[in-house]
mmCIF file as Biopython writes it, N, C-alpha, C and O atoms, coordinates in Angstrom:
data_model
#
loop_
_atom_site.group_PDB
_atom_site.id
_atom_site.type_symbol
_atom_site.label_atom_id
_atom_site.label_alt_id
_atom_site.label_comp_id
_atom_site.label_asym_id
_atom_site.label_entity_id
_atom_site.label_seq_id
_atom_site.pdbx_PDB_ins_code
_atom_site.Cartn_x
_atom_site.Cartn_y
_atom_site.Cartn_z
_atom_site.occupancy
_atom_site.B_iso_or_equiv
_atom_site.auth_seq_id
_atom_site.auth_asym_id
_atom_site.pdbx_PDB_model_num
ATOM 1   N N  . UNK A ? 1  ? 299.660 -76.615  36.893 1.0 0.0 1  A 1 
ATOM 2   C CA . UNK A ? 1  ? 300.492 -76.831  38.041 1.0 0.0 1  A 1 
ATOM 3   C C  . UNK A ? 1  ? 299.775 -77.750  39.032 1.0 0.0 1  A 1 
ATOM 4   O O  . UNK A ? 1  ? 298.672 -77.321  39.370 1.0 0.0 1  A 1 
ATOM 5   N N  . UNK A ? 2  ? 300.102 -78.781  39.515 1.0 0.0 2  A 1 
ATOM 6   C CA . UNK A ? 2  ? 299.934 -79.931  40.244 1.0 0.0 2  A 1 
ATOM 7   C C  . UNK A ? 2  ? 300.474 -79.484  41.979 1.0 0.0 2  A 1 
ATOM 8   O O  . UNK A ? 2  ? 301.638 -79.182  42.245 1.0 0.0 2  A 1 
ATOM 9   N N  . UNK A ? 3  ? 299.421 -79.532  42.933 1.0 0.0 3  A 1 
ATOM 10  C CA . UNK A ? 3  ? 299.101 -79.103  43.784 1.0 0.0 3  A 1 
ATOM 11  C C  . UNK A ? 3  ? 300.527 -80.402  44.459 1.0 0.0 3  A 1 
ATOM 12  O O  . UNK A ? 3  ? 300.585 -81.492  43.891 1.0 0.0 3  A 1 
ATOM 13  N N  . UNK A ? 4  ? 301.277 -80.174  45.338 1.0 0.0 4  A 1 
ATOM 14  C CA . UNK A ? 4  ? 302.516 -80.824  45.808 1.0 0.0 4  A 1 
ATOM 15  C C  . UNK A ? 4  ? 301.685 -82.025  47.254 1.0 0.0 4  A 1 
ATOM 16  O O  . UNK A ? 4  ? 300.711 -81.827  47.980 1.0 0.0 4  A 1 
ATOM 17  N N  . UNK A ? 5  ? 302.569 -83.122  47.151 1.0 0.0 5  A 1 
ATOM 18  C CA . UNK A ? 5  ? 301.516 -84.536  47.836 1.0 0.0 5  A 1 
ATOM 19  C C  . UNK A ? 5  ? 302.262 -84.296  49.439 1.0 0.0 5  A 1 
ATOM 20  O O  . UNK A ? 5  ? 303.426 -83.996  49.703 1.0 0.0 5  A 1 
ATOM 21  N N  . UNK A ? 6  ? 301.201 -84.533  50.270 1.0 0.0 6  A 1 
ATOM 22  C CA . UNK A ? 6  ? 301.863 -84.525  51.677 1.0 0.0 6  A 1 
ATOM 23  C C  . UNK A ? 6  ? 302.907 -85.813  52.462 1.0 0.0 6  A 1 
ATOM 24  O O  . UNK A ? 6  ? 302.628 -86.721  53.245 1.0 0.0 6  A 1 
ATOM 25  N N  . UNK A ? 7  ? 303.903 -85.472  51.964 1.0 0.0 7  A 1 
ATOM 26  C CA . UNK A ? 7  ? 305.051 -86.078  52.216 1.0 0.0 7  A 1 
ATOM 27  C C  . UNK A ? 7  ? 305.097 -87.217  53.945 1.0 0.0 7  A 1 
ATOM 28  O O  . UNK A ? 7  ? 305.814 -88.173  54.241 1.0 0.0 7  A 1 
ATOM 29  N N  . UNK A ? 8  ? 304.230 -86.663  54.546 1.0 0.0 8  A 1 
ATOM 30  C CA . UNK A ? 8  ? 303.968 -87.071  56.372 1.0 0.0 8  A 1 
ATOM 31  C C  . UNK A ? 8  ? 303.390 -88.279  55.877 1.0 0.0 8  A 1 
ATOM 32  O O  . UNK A ? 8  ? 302.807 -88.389  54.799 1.0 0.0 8  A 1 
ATOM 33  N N  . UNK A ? 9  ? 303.636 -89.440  56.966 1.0 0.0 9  A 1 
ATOM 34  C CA . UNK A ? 9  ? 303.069 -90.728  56.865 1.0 0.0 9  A 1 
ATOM 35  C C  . UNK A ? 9  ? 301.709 -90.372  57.341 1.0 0.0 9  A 1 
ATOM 36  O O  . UNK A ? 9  ? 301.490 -89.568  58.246 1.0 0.0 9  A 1 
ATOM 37  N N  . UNK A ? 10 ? 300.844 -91.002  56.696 1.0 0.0 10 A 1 
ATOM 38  C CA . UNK A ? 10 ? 299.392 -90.719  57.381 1.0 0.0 10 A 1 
ATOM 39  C C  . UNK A ? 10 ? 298.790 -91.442  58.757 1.0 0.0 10 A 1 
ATOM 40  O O  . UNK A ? 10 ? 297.974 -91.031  59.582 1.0 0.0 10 A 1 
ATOM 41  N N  . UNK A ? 11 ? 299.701 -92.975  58.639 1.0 0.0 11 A 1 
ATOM 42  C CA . UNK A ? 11 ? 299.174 -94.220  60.162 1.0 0.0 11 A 1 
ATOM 43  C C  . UNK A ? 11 ? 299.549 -93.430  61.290 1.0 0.0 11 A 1 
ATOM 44  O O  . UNK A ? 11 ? 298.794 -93.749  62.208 1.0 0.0 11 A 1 
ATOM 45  N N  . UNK A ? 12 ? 300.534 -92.356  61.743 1.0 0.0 12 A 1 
ATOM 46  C CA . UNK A ? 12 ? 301.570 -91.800  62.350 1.0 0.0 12 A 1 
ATOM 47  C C  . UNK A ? 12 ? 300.573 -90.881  63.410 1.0 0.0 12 A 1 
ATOM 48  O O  . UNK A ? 12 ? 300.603 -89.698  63.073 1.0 0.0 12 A 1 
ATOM 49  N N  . UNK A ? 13 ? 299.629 -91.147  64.700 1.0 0.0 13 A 1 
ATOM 50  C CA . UNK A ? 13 ? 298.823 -90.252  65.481 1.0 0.0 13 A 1 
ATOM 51  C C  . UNK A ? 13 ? 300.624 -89.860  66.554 1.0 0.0 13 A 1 
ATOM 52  O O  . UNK A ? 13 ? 301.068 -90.560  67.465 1.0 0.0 13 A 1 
ATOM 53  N N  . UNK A ? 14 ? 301.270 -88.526  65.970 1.0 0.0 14 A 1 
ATOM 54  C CA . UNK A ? 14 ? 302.089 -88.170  67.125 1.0 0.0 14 A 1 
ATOM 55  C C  . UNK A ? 14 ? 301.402 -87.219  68.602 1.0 0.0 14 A 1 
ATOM 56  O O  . UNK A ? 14 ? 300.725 -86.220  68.363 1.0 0.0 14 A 1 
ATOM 57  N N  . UNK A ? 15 ? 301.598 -87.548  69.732 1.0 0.0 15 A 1 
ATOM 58  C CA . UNK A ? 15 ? 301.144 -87.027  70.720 1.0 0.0 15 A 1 
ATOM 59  C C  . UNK A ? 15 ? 302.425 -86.392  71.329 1.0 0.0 15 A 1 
ATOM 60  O O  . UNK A ? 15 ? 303.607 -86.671  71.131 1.0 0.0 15 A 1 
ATOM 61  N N  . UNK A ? 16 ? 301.732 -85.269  72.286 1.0 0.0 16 A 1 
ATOM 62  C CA . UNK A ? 16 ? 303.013 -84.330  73.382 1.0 0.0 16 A 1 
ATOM 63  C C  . UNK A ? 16 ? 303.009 -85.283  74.905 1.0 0.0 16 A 1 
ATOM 64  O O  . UNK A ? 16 ? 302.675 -86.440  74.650 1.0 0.0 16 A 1 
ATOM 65  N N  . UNK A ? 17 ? 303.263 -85.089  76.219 1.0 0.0 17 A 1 
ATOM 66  C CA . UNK A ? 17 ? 303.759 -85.819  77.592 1.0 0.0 17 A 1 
ATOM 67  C C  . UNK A ? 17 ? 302.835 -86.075  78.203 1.0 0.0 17 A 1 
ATOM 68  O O  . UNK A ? 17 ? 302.755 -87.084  78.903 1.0 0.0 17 A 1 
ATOM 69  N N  . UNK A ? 18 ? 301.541 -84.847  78.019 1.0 0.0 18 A 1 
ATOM 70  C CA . UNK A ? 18 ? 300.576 -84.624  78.767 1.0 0.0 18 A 1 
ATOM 71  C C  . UNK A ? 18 ? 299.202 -85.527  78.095 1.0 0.0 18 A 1 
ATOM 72  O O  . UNK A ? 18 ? 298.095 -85.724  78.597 1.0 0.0 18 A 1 
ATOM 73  N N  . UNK A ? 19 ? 299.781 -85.985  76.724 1.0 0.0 19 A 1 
ATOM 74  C CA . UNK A ? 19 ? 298.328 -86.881  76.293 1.0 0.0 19 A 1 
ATOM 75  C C  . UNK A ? 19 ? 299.160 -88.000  76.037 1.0 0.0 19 A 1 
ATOM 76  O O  . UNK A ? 19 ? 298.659 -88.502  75.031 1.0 0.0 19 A 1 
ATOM 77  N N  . UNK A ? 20 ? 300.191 -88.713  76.383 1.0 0.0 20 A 1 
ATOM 78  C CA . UNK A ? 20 ? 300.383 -89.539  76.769 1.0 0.0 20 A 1 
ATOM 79  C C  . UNK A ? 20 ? 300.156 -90.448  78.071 1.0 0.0 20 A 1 
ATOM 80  O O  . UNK A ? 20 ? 299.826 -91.602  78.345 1.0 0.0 20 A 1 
ATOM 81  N N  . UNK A ? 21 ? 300.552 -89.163  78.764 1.0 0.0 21 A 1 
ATOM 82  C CA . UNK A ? 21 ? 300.285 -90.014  80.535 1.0 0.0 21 A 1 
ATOM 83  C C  . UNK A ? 21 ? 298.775 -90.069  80.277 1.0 0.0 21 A 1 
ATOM 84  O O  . UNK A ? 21 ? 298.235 -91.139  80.556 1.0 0.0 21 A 1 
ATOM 85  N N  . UNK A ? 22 ? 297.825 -88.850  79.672 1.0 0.0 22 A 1 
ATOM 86  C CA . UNK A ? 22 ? 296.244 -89.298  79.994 1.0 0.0 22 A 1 
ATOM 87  C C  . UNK A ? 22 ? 295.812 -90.482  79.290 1.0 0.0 22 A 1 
ATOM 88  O O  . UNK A ? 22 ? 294.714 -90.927  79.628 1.0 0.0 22 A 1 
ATOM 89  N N  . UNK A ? 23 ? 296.498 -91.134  78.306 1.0 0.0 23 A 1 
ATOM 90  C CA . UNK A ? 23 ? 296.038 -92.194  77.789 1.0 0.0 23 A 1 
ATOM 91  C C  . UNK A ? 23 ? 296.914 -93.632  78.616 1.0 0.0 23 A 1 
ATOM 92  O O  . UNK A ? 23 ? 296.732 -94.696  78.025 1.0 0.0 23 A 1 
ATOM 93  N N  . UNK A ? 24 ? 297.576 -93.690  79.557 1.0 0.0 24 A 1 
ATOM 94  C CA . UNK A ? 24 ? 298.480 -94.418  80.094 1.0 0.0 24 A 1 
ATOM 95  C C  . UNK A ? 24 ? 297.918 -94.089  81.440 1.0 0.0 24 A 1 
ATOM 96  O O  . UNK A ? 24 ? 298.456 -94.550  82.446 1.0 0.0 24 A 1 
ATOM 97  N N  . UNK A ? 25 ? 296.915 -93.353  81.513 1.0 0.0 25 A 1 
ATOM 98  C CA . UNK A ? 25 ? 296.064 -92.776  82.534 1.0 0.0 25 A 1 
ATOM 99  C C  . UNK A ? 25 ? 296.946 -93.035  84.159 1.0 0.0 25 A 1 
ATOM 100 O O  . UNK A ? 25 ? 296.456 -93.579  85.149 1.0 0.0 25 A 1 
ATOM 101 N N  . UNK A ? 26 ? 298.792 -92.281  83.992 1.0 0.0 26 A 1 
ATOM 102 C CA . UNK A ? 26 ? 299.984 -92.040  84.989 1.0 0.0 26 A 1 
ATOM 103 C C  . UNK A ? 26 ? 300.007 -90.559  84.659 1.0 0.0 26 A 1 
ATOM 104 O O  . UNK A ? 26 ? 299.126 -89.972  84.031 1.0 0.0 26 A 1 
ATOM 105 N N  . UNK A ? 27 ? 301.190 -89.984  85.188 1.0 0.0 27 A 1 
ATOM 106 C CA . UNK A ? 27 ? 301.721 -88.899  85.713 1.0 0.0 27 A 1 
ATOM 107 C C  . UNK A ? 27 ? 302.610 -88.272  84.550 1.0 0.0 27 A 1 
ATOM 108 O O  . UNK A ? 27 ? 303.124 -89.100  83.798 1.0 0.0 27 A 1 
ATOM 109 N N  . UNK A ? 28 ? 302.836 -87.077  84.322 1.0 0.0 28 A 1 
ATOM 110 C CA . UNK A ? 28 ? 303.633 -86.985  83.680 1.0 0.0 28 A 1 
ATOM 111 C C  . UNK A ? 28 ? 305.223 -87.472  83.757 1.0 0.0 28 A 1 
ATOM 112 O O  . UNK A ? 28 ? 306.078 -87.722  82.907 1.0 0.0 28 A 1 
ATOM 113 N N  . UNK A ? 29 ? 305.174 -87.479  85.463 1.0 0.0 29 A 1 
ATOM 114 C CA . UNK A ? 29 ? 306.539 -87.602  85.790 1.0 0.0 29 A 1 
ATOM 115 C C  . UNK A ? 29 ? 306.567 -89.075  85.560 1.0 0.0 29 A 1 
ATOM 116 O O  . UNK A ? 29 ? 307.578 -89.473  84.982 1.0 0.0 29 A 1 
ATOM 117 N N  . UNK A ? 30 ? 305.701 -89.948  85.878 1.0 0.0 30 A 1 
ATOM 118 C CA . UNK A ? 30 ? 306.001 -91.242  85.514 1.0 0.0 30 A 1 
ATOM 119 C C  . UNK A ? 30 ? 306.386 -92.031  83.844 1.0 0.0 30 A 1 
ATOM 120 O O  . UNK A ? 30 ? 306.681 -93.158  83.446 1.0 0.0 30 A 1 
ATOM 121 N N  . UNK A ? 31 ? 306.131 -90.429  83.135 1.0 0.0 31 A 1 
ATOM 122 C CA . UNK A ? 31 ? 306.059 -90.179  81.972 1.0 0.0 31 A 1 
ATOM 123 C C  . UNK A ? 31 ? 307.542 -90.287  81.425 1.0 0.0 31 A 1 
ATOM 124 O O  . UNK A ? 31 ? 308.088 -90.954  80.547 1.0 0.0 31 A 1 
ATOM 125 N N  . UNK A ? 32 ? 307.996 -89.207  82.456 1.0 0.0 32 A 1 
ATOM 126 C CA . UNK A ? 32 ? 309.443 -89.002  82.580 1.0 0.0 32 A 1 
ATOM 127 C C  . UNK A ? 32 ? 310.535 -90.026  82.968 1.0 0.0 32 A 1 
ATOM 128 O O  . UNK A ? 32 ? 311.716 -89.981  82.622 1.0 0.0 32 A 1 
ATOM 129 N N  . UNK A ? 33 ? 309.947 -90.944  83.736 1.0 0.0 33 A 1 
ATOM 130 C CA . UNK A ? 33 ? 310.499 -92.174  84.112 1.0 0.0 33 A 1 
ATOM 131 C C  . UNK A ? 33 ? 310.470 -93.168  83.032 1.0 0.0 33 A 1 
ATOM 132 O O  . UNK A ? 33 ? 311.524 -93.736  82.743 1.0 0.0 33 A 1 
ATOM 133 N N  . UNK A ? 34 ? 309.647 -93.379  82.553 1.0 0.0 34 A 1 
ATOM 134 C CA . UNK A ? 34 ? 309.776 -94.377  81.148 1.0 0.0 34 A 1 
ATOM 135 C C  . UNK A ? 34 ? 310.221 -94.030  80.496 1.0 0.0 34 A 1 
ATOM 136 O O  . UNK A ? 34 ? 310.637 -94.920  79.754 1.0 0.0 34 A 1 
ATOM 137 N N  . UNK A ? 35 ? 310.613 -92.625  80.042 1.0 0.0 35 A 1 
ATOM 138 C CA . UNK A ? 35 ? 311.530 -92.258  78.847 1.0 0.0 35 A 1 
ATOM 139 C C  . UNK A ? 35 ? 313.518 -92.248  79.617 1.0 0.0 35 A 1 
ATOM 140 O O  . UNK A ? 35 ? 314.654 -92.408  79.171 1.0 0.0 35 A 1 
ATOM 141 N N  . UNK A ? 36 ? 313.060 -92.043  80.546 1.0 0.0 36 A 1 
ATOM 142 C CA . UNK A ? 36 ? 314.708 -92.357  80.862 1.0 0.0 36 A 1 
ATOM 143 C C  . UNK A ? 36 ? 315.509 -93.514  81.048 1.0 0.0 36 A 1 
ATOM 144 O O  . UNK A ? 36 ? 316.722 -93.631  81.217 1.0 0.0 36 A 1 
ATOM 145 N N  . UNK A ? 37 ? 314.320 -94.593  80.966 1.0 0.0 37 A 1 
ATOM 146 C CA . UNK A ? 37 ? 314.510 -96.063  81.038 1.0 0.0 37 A 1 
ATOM 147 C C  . UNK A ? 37 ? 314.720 -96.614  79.358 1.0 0.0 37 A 1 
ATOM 148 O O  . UNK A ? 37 ? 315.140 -97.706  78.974 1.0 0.0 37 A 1 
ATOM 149 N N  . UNK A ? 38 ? 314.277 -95.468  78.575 1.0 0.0 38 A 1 
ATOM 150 C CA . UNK A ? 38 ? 314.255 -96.065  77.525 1.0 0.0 38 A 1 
ATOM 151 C C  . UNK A ? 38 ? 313.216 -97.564  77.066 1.0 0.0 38 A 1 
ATOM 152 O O  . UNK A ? 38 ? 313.512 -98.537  76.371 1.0 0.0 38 A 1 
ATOM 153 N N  . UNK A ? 39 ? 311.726 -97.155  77.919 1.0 0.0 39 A 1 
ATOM 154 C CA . UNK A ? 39 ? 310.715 -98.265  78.000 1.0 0.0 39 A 1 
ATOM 155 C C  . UNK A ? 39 ? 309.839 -97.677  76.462 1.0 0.0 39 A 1 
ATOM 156 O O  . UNK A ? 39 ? 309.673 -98.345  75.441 1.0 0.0 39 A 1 
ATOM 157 N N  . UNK A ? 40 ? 309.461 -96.499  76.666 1.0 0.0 40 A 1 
ATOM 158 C CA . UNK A ? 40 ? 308.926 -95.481  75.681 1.0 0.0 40 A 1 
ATOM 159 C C  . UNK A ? 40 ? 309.766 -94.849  74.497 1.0 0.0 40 A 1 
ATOM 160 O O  . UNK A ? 40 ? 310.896 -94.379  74.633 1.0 0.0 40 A 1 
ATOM 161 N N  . UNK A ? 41 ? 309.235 -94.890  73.623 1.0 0.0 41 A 1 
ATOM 162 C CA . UNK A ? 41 ? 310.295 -94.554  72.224 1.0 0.0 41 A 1 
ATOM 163 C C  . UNK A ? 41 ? 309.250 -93.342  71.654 1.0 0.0 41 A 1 
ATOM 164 O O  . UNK A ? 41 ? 308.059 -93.216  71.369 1.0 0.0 41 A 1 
ATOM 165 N N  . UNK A ? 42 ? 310.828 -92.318  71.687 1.0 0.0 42 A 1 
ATOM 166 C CA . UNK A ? 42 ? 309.992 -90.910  71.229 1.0 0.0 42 A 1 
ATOM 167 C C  . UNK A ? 42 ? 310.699 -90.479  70.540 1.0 0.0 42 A 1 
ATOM 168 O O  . UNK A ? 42 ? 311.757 -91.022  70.219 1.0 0.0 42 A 1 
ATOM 169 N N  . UNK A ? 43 ? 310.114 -88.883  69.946 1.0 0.0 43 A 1 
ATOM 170 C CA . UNK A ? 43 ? 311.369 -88.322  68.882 1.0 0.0 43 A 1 
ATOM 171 C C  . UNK A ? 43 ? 311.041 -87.049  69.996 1.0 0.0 43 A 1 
ATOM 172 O O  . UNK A ? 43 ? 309.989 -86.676  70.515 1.0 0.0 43 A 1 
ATOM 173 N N  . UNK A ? 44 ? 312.445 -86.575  70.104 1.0 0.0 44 A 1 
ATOM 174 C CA . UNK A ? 44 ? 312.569 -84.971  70.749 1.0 0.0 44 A 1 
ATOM 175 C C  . UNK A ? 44 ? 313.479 -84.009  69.810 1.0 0.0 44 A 1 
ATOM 176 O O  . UNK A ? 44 ? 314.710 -83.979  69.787 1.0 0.0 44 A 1 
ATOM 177 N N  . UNK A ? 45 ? 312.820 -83.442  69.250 1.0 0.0 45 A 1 
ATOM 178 C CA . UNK A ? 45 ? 313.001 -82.129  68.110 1.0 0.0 45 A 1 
ATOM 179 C C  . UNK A ? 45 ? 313.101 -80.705  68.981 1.0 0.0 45 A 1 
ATOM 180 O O  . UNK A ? 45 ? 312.154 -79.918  68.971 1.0 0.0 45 A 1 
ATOM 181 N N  . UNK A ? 46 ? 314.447 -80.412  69.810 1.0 0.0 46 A 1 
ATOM 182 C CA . UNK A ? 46 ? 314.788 -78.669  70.374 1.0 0.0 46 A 1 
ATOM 183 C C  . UNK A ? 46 ? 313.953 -79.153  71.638 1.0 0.0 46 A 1 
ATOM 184 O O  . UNK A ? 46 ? 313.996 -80.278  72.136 1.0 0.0 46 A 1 
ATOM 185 N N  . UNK A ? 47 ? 313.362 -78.321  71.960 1.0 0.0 47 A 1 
ATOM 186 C CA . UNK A ? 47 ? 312.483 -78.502  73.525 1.0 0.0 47 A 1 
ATOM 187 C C  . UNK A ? 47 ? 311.290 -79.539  72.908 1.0 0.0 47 A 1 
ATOM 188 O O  . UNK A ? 47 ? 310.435 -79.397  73.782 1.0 0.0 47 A 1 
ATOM 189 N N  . UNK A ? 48 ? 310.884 -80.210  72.223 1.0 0.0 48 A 1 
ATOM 190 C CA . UNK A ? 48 ? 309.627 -80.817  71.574 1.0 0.0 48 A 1 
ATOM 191 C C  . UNK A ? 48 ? 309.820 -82.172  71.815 1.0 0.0 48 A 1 
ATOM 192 O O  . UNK A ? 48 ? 310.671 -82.790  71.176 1.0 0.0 48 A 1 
ATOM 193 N N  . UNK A ? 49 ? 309.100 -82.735  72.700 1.0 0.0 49 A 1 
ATOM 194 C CA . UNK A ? 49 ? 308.784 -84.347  72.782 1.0 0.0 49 A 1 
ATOM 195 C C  . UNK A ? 49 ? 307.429 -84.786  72.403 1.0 0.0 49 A 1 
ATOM 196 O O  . UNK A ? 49 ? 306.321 -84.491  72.852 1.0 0.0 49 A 1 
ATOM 197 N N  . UNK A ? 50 ? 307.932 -85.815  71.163 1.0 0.0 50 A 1 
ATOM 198 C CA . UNK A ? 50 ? 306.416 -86.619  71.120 1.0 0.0 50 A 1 
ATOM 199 C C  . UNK A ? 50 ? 306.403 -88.144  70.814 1.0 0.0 50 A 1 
ATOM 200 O O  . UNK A ? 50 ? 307.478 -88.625  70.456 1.0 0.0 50 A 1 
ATOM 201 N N  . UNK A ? 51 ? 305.787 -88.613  70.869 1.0 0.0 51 A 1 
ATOM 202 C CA . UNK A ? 51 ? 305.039 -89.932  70.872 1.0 0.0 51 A 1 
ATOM 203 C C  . UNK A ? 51 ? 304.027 -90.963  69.883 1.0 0.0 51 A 1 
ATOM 204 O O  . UNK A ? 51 ? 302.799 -91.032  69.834 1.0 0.0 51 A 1 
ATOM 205 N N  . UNK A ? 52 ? 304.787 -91.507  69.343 1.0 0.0 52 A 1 
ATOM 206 C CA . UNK A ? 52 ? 304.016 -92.078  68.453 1.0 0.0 52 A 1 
ATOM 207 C C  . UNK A ? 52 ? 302.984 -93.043  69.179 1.0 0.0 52 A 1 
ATOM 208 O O  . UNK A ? 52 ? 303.315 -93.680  70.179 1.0 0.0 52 A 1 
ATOM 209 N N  . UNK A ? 53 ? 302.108 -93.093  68.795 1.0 0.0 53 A 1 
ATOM 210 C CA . UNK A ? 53 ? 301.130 -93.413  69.899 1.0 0.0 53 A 1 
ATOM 211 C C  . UNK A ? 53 ? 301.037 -95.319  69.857 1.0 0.0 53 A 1 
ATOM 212 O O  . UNK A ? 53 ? 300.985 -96.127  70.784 1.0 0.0 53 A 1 
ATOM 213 N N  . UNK A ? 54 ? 301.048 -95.511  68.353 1.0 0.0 54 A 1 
ATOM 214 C CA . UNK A ? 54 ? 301.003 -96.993  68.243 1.0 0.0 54 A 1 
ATOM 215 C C  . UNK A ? 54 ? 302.290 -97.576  68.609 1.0 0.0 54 A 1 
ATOM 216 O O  . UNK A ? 54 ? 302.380 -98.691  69.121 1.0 0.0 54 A 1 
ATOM 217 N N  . UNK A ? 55 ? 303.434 -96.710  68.308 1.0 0.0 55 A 1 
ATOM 218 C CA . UNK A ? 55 ? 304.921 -97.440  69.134 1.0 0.0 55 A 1 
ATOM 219 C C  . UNK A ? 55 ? 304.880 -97.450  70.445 1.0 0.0 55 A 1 
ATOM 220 O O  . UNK A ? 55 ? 305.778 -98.057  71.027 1.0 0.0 55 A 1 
ATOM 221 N N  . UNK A ? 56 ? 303.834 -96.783  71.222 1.0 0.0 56 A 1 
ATOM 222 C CA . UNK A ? 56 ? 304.236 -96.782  72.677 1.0 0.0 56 A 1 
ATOM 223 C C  . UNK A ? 56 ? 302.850 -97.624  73.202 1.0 0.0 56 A 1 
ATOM 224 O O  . UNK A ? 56 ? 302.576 -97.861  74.379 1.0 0.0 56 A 1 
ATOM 225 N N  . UNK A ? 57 ? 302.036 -98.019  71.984 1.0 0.0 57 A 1 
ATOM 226 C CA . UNK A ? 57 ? 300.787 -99.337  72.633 1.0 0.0 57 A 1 
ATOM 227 C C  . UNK A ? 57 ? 301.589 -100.864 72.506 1.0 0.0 57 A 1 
ATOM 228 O O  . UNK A ? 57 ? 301.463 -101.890 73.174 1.0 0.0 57 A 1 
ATOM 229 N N  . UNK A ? 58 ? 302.392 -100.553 71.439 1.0 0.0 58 A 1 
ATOM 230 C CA . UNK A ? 58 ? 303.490 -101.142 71.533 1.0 0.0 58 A 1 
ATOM 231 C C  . UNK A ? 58 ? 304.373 -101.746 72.610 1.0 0.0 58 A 1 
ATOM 232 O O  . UNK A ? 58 ? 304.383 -102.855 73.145 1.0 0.0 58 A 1 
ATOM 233 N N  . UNK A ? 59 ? 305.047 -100.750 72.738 1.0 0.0 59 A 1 
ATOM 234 C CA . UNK A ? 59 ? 306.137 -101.049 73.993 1.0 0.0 59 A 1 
ATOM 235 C C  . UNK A ? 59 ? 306.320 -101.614 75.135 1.0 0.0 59 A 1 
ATOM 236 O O  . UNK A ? 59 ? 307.228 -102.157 75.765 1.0 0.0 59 A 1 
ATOM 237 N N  . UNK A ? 60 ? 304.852 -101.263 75.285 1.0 0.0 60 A 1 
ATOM 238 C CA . UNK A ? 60 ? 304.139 -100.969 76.688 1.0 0.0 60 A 1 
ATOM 239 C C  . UNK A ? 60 ? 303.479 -103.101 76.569 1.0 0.0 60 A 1 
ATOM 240 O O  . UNK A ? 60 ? 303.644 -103.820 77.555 1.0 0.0 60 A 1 
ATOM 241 N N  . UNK A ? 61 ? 303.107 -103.421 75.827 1.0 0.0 61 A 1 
ATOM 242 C CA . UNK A ? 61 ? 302.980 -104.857 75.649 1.0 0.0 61 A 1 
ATOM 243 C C  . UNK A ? 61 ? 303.928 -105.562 75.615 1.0 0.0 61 A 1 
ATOM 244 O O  . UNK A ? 61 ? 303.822 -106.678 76.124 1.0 0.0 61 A 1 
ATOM 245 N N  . UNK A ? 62 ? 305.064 -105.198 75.063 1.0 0.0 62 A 1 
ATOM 246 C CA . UNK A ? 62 ? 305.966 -106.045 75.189 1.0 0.0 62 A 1 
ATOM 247 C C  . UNK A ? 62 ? 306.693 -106.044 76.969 1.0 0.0 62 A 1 
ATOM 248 O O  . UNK A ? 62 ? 307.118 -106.968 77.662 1.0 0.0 62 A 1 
ATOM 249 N N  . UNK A ? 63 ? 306.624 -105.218 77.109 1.0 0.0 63 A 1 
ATOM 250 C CA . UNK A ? 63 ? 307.108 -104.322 78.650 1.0 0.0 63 A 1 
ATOM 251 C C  . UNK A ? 63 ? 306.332 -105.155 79.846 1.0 0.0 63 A 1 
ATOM 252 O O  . UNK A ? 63 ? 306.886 -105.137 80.945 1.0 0.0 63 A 1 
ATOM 253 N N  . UNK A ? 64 ? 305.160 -105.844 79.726 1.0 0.0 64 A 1 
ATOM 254 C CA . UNK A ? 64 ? 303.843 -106.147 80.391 1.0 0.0 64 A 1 
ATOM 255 C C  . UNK A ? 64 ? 304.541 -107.775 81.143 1.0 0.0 64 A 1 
ATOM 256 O O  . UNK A ? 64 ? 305.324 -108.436 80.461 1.0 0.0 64 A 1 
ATOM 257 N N  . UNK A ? 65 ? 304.270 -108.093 82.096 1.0 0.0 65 A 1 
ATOM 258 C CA . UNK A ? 65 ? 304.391 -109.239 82.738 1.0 0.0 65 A 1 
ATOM 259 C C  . UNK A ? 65 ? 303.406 -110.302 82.832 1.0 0.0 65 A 1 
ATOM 260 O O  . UNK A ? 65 ? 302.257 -110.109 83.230 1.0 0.0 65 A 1 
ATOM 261 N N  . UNK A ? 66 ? 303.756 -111.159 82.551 1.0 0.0 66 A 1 
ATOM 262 C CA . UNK A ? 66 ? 302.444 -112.329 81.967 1.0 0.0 66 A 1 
ATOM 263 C C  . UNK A ? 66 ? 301.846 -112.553 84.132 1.0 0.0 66 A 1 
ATOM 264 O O  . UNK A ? 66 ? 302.213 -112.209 85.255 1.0 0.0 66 A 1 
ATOM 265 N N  . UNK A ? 67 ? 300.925 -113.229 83.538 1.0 0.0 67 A 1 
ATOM 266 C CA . UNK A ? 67 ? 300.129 -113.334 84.955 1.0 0.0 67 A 1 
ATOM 267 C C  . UNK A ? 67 ? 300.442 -114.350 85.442 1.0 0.0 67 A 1 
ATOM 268 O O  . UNK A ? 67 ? 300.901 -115.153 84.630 1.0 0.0 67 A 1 
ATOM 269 N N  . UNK A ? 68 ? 300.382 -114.752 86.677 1.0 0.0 68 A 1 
ATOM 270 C CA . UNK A ? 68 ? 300.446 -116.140 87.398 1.0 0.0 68 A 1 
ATOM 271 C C  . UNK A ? 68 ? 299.179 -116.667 87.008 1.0 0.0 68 A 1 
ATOM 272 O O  . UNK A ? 68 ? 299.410 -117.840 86.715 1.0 0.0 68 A 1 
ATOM 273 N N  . UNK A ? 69 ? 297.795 -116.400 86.825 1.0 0.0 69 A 1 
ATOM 274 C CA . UNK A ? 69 ? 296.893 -117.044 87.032 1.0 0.0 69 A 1 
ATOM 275 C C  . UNK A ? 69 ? 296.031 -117.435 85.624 1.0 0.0 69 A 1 
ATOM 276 O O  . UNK A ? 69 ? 294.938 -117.993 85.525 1.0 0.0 69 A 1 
ATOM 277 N N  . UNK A ? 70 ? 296.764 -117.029 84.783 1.0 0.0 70 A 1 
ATOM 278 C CA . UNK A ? 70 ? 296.148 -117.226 83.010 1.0 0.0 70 A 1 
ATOM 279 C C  . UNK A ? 70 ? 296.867 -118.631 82.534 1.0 0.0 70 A 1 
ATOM 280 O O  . UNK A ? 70 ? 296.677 -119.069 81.399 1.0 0.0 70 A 1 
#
């Protein structure tokens, strides 16, 4: 009998609200503000929000305003 293969993508670091804002080093509530803007792309499973971490290093670049001085 052949031990069954883990079906989960492995690239996939999902995070919860509170280790998002600490890596975005904001608020949770500001947390809350980007997801209602639809700036941040998450999956919410019943009460469960999370964060794919490379879609939202993502987002967050495209989201970014080029500089006047570069």
């Amino acid at each position: 009998m052949q031990p069954q293969e883990n079906t989960v993508p492995t690239g996939i670091q999902w995070i919860n609200k509170a280790e998002i804002a600490h890596h975005f080093r904001c608020s949770i509530r500001h947390v809350n503000k980007l997801m209602n803007r639809r700036i941040l792309p998450f999956v919410k499973i019943g009460r469960f929000v999370r964060f794919d971490l490379a879609a939202c290093d993502q987002a967050m670049k495209n989201y970014q305003t080029k500089s006047l001085f570069a």
